[in-house]
TINUKE-118646 format. One record per residue: residue number from 1; z, y, x of N, C-alpha, C in turn; residue in three letters. Coordinates in steps of 0.001 Angstrom, whole numbers, padded with zeros to 6 digits, always signed. Last residue first. Example, Ala and Ser with C-alpha at 12.3 -4.5 7.8 and 13.67 -1.06 7.14 Angstrom:
2
PT num     npz     npy     npx    capz    capy    capx     cpz     cpy     cpx residu
PT   2 +007080 -002250 +012850 +007140 -001060 +013670 +007870 +000030 +012900    SER
PT   1 +007800 -005690 +013190 +007800 -004500 +012300 +007800 -003300 +013200    ALA
This chain:
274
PT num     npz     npy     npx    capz    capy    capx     cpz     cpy     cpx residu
PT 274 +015642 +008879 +002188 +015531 +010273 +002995 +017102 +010993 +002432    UNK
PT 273 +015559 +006649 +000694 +016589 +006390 +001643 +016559 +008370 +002250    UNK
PT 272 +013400 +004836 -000727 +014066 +006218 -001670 +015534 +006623 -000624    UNK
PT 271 +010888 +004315 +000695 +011968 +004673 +000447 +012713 +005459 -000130    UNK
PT 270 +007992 +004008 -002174 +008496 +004690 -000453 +009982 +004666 -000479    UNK
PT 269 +005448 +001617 -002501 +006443 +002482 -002804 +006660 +003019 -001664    UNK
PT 268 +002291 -000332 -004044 +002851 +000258 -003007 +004310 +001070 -003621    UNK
PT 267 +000906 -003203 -004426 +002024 -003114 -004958 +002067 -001962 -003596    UNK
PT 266 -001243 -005566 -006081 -001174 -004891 -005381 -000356 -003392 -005374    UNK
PT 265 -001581 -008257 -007836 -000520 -007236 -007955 -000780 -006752 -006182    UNK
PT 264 -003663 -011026 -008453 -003011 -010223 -007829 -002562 -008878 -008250    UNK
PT 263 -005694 -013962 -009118 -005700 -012444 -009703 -003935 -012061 -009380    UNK
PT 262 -008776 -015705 -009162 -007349 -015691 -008872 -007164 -014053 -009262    UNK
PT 261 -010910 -018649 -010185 -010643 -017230 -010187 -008892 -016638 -009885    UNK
PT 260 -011928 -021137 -007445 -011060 -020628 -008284 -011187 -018894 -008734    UNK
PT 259 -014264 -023071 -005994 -013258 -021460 -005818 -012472 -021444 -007075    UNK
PT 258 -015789 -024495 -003376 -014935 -025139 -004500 -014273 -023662 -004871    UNK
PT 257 -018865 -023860 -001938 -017896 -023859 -002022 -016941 -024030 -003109    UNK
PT 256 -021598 -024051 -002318 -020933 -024797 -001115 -019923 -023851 -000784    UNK
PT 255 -022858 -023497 -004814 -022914 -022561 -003808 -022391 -022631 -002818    UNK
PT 254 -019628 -024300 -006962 -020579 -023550 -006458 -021012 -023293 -005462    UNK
PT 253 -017267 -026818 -007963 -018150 -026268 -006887 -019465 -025634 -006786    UNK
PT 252 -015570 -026585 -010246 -015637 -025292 -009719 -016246 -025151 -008515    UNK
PT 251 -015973 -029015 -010994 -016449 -028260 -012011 -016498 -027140 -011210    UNK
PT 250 -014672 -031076 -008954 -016351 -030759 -008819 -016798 -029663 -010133    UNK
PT 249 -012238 -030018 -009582 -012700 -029325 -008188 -014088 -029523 -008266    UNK
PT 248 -011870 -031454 -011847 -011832 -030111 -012004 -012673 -029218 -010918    UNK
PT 247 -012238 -034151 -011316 -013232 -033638 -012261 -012956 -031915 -012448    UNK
PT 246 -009766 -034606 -009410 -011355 -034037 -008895 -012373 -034204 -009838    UNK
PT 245 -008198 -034137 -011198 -008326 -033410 -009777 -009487 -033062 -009821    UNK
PT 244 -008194 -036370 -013046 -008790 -035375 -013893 -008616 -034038 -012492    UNK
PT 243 -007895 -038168 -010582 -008915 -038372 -011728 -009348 -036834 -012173    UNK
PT 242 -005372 -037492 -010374 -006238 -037493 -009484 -007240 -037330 -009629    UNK
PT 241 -003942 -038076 -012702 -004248 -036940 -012289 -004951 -036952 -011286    UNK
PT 240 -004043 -041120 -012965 -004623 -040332 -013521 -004621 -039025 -013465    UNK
PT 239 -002530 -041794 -010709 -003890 -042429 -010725 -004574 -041057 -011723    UNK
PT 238 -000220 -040690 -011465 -000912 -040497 -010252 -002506 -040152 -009792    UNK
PT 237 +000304 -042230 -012879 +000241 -041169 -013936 -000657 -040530 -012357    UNK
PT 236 +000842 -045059 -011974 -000685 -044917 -013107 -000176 -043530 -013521    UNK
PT 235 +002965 -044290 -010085 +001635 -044742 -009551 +000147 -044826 -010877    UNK
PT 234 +004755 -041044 -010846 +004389 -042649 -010843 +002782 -042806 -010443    UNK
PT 233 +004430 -038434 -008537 +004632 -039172 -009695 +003952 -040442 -009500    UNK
PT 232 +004837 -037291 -006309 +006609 -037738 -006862 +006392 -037965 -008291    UNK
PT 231 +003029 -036259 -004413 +003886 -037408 -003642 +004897 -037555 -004767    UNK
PT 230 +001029 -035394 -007027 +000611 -036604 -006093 +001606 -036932 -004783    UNK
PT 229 +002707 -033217 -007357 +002490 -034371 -008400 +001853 -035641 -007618    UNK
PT 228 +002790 -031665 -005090 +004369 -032394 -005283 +003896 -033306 -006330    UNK
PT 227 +000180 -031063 -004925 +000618 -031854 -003662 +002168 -032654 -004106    UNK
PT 226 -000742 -029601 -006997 -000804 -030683 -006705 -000311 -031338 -005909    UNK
PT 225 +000889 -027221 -006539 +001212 -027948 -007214 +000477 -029151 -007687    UNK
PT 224 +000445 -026347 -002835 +000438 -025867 -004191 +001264 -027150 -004959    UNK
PT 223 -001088 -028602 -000436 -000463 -027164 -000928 -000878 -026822 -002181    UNK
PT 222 -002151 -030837 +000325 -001037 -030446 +001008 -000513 -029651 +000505    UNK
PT 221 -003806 -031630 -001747 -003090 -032820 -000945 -002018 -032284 -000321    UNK
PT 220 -005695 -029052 -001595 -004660 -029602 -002662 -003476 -030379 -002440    UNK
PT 219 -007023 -030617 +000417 -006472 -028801 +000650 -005175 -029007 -000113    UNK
PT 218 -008553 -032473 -000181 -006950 -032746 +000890 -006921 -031220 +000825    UNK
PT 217 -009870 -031170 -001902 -008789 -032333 -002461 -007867 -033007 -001567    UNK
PT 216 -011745 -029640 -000461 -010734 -028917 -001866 -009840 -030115 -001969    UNK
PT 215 -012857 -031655 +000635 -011910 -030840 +001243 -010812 -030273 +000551    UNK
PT 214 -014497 -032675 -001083 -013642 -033437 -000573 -012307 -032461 +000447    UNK
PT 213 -015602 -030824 -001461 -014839 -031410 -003085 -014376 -032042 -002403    UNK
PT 212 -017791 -029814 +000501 -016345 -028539 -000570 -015380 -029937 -000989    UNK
PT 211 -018531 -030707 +002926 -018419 -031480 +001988 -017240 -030784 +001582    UNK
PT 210 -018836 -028843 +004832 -020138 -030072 +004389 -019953 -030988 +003601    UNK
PT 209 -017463 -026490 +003540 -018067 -026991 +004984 -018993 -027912 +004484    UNK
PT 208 -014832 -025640 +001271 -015689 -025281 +002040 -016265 -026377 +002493    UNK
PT 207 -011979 -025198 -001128 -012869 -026127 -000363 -014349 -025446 -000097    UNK
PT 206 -010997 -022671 -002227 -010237 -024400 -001922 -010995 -024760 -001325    UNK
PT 205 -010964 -019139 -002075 -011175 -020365 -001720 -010386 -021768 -001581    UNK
PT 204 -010100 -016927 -004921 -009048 -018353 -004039 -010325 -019579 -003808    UNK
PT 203 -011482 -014386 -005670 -011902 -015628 -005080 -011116 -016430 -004463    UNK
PT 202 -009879 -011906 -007354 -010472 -012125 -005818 -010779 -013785 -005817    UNK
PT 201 -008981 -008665 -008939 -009229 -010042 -008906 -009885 -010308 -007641    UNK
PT 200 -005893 -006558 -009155 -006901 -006802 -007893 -007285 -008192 -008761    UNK
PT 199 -004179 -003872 -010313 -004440 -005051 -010669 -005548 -005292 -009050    UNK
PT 198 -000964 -002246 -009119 -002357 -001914 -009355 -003057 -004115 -009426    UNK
PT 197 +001946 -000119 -009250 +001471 -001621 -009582 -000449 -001518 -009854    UNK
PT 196 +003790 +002021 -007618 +002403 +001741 -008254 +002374 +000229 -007777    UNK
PT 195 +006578 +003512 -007141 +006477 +002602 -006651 +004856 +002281 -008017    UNK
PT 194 +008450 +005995 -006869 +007019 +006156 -006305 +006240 +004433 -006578    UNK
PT 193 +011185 +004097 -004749 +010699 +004815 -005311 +009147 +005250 -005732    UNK
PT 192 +014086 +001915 -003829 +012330 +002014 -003681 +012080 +002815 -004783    UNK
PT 191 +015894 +000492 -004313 +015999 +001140 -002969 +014617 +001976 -003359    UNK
PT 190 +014782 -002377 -005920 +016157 -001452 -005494 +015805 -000819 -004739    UNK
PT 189 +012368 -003989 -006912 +012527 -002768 -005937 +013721 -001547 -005925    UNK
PT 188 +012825 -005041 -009390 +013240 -005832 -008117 +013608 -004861 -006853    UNK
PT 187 +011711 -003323 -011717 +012790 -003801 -011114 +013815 -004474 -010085    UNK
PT 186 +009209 -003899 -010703 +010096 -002389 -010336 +011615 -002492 -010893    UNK
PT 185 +008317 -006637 -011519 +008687 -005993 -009762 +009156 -004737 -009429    UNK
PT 184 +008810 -006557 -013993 +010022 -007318 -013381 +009592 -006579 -011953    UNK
PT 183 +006526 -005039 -014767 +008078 -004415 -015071 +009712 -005002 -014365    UNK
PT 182 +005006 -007003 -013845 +004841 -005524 -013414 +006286 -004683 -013319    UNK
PT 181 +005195 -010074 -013320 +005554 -008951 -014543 +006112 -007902 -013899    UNK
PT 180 +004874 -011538 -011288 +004127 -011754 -012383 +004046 -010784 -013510    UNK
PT 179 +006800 -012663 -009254 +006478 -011239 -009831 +005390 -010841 -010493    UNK
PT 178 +007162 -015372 -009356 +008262 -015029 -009522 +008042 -012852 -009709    UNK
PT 177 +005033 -017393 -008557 +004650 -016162 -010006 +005970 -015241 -010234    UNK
PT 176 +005800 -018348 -006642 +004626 -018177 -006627 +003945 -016627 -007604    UNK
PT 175 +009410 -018158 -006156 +008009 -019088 -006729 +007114 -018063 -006526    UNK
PT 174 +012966 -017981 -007813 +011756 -017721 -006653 +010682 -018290 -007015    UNK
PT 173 +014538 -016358 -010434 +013798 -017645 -010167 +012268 -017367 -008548    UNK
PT 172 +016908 -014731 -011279 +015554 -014112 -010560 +015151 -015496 -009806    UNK
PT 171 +018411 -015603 -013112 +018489 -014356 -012912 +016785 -013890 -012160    UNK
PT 170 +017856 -019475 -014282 +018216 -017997 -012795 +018025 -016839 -012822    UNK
PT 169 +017434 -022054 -015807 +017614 -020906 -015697 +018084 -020252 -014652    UNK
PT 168 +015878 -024650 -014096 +017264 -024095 -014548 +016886 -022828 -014430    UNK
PT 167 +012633 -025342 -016652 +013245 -024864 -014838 +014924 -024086 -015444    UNK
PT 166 +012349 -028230 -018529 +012525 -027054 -018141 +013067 -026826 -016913    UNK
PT 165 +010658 -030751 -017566 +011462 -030406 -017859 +011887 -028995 -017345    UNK
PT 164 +006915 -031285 -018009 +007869 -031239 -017183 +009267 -030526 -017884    UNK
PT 163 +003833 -032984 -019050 +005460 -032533 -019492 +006489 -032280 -018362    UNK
PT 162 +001639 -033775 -016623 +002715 -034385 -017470 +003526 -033446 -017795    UNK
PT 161 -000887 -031810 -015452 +000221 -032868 -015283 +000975 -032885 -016332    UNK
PT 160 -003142 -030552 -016067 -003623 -031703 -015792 -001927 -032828 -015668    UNK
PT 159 -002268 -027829 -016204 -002708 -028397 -017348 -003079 -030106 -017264    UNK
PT 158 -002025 -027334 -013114 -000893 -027462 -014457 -001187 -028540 -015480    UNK
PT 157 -004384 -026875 -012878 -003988 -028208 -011792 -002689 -028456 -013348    UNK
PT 156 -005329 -024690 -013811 -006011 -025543 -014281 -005470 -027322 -014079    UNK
PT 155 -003179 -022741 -012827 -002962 -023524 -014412 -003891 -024178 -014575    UNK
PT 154 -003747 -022036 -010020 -002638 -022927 -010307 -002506 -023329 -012403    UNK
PT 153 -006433 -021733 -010030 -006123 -022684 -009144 -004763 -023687 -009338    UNK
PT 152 -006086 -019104 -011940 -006735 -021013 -012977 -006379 -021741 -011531    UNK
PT 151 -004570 -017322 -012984 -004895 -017990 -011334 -005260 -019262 -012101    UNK
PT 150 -003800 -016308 -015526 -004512 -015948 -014764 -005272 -015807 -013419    UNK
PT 149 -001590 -018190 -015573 -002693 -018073 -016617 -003835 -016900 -015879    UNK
PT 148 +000448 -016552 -014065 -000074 -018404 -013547 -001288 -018561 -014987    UNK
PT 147 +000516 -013332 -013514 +000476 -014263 -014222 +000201 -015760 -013604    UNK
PT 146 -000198 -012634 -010051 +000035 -012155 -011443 +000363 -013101 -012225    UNK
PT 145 +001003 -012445 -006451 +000429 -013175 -007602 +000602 -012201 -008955    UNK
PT 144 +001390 -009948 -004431 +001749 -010801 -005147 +001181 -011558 -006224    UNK
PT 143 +000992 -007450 -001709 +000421 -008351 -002758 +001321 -009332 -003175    UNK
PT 142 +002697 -004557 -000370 +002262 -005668 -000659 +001224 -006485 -001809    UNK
PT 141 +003928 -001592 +001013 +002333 -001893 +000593 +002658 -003987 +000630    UNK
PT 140 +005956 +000851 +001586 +006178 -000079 +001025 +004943 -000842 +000897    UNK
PT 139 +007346 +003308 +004185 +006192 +002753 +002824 +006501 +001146 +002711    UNK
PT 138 +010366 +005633 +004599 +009258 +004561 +004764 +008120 +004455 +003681    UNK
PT 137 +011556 +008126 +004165 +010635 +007519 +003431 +009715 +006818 +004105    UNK
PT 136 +013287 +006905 +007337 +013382 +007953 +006269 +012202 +007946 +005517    UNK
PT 135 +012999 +003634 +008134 +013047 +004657 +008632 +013204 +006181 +007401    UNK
PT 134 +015419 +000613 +006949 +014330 +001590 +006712 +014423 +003158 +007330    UNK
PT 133 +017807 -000165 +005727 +017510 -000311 +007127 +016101 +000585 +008049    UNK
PT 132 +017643 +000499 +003065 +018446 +001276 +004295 +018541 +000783 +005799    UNK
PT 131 +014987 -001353 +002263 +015506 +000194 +001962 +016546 +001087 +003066    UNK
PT 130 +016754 -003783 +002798 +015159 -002909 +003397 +014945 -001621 +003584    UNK
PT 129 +018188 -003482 +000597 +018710 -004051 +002256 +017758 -003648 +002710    UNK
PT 128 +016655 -003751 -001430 +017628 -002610 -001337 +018239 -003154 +000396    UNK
PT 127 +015465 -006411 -001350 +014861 -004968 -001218 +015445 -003709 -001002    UNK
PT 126 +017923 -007795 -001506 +017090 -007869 -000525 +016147 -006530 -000264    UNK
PT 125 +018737 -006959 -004262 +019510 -006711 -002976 +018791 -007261 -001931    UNK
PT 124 +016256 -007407 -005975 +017010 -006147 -005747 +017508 -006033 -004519    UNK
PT 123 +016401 -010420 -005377 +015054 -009478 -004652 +015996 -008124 -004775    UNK
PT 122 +017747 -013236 -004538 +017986 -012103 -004769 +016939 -010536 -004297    UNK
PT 121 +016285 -014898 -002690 +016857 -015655 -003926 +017198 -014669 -004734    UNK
PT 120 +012308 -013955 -002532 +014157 -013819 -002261 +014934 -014365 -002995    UNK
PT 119 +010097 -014846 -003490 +010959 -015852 -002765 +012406 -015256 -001914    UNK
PT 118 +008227 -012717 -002814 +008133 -013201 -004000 +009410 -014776 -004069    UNK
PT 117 +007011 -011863 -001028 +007980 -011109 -000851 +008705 -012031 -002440    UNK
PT 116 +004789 -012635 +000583 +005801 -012668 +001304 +007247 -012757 +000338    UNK
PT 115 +001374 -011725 -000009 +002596 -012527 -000821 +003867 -013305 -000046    UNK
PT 114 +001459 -010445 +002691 +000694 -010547 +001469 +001451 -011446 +001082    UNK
PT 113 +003191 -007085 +003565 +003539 -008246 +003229 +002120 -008862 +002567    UNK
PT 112 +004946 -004434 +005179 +003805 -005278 +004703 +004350 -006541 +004232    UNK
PT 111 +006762 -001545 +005516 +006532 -002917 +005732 +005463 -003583 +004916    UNK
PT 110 +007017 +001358 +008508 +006134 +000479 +007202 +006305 -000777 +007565    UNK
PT 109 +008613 +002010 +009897 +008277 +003035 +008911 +007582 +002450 +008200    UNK
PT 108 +012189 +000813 +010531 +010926 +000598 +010504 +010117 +001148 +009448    UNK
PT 107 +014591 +001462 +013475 +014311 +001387 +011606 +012000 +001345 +011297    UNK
PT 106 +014701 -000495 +016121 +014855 +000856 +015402 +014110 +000341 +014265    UNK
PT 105 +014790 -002995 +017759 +014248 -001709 +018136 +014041 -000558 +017170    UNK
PT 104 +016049 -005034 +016225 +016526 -004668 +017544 +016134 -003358 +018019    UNK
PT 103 +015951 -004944 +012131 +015309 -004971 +013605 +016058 -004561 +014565    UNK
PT 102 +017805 -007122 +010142 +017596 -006103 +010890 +017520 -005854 +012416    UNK
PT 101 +017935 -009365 +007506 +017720 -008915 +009073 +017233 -007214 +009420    UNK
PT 100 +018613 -010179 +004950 +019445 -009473 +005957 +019161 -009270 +007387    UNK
PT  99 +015816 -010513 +003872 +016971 -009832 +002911 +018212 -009719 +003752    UNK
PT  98 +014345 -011705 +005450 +014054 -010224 +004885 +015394 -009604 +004939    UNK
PT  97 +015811 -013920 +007636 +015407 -013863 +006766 +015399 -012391 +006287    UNK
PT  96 +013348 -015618 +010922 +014568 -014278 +009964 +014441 -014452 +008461    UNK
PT  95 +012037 -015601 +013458 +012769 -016534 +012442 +013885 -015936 +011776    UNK
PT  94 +009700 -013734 +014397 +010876 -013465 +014506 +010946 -014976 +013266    UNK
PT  93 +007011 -012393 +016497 +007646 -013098 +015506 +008941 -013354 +015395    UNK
PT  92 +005200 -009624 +017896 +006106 -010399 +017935 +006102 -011282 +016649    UNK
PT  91 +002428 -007757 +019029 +002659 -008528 +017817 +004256 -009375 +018056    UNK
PT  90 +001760 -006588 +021193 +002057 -006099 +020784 +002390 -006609 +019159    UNK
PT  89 +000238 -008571 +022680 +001886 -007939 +023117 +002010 -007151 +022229    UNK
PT  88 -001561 -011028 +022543 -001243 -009730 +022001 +000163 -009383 +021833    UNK
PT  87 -001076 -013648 +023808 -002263 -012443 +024320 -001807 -010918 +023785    UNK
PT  86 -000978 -015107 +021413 -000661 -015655 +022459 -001876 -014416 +023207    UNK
PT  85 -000539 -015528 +018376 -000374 -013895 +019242 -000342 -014403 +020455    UNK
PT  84 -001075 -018401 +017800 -002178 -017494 +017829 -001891 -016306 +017978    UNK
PT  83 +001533 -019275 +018165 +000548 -019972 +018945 -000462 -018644 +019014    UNK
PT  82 +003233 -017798 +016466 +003304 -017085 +018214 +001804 -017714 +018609    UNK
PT  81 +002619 -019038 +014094 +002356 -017308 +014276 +002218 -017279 +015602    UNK
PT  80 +003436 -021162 +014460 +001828 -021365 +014247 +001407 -019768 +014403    UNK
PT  79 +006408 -020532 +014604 +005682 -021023 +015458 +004126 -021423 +015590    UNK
PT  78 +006394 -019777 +011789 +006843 -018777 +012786 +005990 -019022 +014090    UNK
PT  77 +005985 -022069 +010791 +005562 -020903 +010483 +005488 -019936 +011516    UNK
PT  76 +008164 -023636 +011412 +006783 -023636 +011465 +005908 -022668 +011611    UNK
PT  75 +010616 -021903 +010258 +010182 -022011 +012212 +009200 -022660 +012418    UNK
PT  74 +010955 -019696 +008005 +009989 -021177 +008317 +009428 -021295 +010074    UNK
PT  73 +011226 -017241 +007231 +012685 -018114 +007699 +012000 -019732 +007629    UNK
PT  72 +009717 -014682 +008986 +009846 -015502 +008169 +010992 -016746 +008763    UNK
PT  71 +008371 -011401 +010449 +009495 -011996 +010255 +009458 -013425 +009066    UNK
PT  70 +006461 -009955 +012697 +006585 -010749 +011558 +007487 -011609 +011504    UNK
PT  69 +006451 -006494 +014088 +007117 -007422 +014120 +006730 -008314 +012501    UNK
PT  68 +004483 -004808 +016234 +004434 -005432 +014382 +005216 -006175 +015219    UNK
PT  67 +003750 -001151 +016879 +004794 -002392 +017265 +004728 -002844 +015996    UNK
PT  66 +000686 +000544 +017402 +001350 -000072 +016373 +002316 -001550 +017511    UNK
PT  65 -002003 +001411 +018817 -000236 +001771 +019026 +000698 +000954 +018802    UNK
PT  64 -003890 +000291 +017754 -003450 -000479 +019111 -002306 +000190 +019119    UNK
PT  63 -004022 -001549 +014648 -003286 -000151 +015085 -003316 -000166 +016464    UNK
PT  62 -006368 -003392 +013851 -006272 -002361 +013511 -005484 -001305 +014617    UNK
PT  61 -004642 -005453 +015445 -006505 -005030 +016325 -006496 -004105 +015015    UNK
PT  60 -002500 -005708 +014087 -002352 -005266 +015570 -003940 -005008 +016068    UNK
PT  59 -003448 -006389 +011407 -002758 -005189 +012062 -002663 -004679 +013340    UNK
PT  58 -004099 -008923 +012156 -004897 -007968 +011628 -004645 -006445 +011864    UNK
PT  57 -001671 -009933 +012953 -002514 -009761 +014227 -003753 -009109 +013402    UNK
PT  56 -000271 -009930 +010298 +000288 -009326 +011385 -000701 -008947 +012719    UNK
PT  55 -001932 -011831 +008468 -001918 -010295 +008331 -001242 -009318 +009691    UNK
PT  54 -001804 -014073 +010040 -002758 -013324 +009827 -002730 -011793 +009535    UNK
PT  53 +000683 -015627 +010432 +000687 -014451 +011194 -000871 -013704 +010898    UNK
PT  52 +001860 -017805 +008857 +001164 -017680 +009813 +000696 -016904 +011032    UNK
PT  51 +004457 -015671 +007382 +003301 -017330 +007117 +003302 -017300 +009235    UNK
PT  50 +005384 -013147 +007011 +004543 -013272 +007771 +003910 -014346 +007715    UNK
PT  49 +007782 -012766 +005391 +007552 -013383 +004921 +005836 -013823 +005442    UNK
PT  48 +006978 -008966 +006454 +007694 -009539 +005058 +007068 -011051 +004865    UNK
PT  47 +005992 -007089 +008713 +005216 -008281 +007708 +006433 -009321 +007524    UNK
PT  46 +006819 -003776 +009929 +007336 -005013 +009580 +006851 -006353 +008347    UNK
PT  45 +005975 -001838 +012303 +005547 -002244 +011324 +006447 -003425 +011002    UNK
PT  44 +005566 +001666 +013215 +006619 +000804 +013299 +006570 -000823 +012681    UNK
PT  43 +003678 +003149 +012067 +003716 +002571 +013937 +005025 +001583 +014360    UNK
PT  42 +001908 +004883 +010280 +003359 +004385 +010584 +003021 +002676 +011800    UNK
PT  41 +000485 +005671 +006861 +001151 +005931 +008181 +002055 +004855 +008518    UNK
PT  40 -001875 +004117 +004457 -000548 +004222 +004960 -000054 +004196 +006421    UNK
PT  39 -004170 +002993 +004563 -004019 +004421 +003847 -002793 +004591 +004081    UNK
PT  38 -003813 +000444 +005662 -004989 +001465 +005844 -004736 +002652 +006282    UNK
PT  37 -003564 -000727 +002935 -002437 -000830 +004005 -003077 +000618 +005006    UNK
PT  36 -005400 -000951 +001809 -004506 -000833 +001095 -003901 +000165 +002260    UNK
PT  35 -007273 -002530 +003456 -007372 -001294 +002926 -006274 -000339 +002537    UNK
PT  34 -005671 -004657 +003471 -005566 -004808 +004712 -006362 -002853 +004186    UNK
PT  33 -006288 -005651 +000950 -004656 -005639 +001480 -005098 -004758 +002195    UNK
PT  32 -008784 -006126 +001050 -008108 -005594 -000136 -006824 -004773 +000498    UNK
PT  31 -008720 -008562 +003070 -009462 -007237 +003145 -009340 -006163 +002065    UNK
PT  30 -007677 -010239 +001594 -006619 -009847 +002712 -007544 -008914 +002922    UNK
PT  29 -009179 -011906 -000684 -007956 -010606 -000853 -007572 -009506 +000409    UNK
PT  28 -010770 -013797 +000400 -011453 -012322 -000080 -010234 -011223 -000609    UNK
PT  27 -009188 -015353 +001945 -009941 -014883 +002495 -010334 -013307 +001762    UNK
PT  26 -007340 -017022 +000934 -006831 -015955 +000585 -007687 -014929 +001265    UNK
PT  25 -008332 -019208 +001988 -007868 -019494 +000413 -007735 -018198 -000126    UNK
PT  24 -007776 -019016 +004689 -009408 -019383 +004156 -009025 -019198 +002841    UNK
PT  23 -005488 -019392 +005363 -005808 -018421 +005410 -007091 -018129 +004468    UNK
PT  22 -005309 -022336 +004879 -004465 -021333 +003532 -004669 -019444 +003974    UNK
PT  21 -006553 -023113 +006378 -007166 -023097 +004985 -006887 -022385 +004246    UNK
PT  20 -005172 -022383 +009009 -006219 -022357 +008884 -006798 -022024 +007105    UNK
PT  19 -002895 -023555 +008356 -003324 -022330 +008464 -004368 -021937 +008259    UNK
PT  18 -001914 -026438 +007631 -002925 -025451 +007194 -002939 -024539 +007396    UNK
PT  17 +000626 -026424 +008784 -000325 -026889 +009680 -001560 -026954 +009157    UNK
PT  16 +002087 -024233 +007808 +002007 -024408 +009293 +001221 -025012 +009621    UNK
PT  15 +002391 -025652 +005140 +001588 -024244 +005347 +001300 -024148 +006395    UNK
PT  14 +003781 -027572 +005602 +002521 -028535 +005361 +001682 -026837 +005284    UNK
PT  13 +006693 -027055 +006337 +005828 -027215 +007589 +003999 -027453 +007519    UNK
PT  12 +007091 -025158 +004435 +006600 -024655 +005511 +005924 -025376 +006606    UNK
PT  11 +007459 -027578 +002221 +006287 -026611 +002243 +006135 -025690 +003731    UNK
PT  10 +009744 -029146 +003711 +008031 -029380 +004046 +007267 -028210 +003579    UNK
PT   9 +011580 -026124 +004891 +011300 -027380 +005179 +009740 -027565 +005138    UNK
PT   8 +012126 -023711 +004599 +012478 -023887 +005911 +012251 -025290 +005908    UNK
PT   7 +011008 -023793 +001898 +009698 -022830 +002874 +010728 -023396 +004160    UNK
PT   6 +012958 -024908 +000371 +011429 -025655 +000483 +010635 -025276 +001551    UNK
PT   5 +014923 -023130 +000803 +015354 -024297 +001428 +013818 -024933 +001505    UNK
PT   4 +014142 -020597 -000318 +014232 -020685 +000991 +014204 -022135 +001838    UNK
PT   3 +011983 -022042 -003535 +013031 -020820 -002430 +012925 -020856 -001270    UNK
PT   2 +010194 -022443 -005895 +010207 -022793 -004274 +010831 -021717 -003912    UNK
PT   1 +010352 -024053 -009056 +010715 -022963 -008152 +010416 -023368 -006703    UNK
């Protein structure tokens, strides 16, 4: 699992200081999103779990009207967001968490997210907290992972580590894949109506530039589920995932670049609050 406590620590800080890559990783989706999004009114904006701030300053040279506020509970994060709105007034950041903050300047007619939203400890009542803080049928437009069998970035790395002991059971387990099941995210969406699940596949860049396989392998080094097997297993099981690492990353370098097939939930609703 990765909840709140991992994203206000190292995973936020080792996302904060990949930005850069982990934008690069999610390169051929966010123009997906960013369509998506598009097609939906509204001048009020709120990015759910913002990272970095890409999708937020995408928005802002989309809408020039548009007030975006991006909200996340990783003050890395947060802070790799302001570095690069440095100019655009019309983007803020905020150190918040979704599931009880509420905006200073009025109810908000659309929220965004690209995979933001997948890490409430409680999604119903987080989403349902959205919901009535929410302008009268707001919109709803995010992405989320699908299946972990269907992101080979994260089950090819899987398949390479050791037996792990089951995850404690939880009602609603945070993580990566925590909306993986179509039926689990309309359930999650308390408050929320109208609500379409649509499939998307897309290209998870790992490694690029003048040398993919070496990059792909400090990319790894910092993020995802290689990074916790290479700092918290033994030194010969180590050895040997490393090994079968980078016999995977040179299998998927094409064409000067390392990629993965990845595959997404593109996710709209409207308040059910009018």
């Amino acid at each position: 699992m990765t909840g709140a406590q991992e994203w206000q620590g190292r995973v936020g800080h080792n996302w904060a200081a990949e930005w850069e890559r982990t934008d690069r990783s999610f390169a051929a989706l966010t123009p997906h999103l960013l369509a998506a999004i598009a097609n939906e009114p509204g001048e009020r904006i709120v990015d759910i779990g913002c990272g970095a701030g890409e999708l937020s300053l995408a928005l802002a040279k989309a809408r020039a009207t548009a007030k975006i506020t991006g909200i996340d509970i990783s003050e890395d994060l947060v802070a790799a967001a302001r570095m690069r709105a440095v100019g655009v007034p019309s983007v803020t950041f905020e150190v918040a968490d979704a599931a009880s903050w509420t905006s200073a300047d009025g109810p908000a007619d659309l929220f965004v997210s690209r995979h933001g939203v997948m890490f409430f400890d409680n999604p119903p009542a987080a989403f349902a907290h959205l919901a009535r803080s929410a302008a009268p049928g707001a919109r709803l437009v995010f992405s989320c992972f699908r299946a972990a069998r269907d992101n080979m970035w994260a089950s090819e790395i899987a398949r390479l580590l050791p037996p792990s002991k089951p995850a404690v059971s939880a009602p609603f387990p945070p993580g990566p894949f925590a909306f993986a099941d179509p039926d689990h995210v309309r359930t999650c969406l308390s408050g929320w109506r109208d609500v379409q699940v649509e499939p998307l596949d897309f290209a998870y860049v790992a490694g690029s530039g003048q040398n993919p396989v070496a990059d792909a392998l400090s990319f790894f080094d910092r993020i995802g589920p290689a990074a916790s097997a290479i700092r918290t297993l033994p030194d010969i099981a180590r050895a040997s995932f490393e090994r079968g690492l980078l016999d995977l990353v040179q299998s998927r370098h094409v064409g000067g670049r390392v990629c993965f097939p990845a595959a997404v939930w593109l996710v709209t609703a409207t308040a059910d609050n009018g």
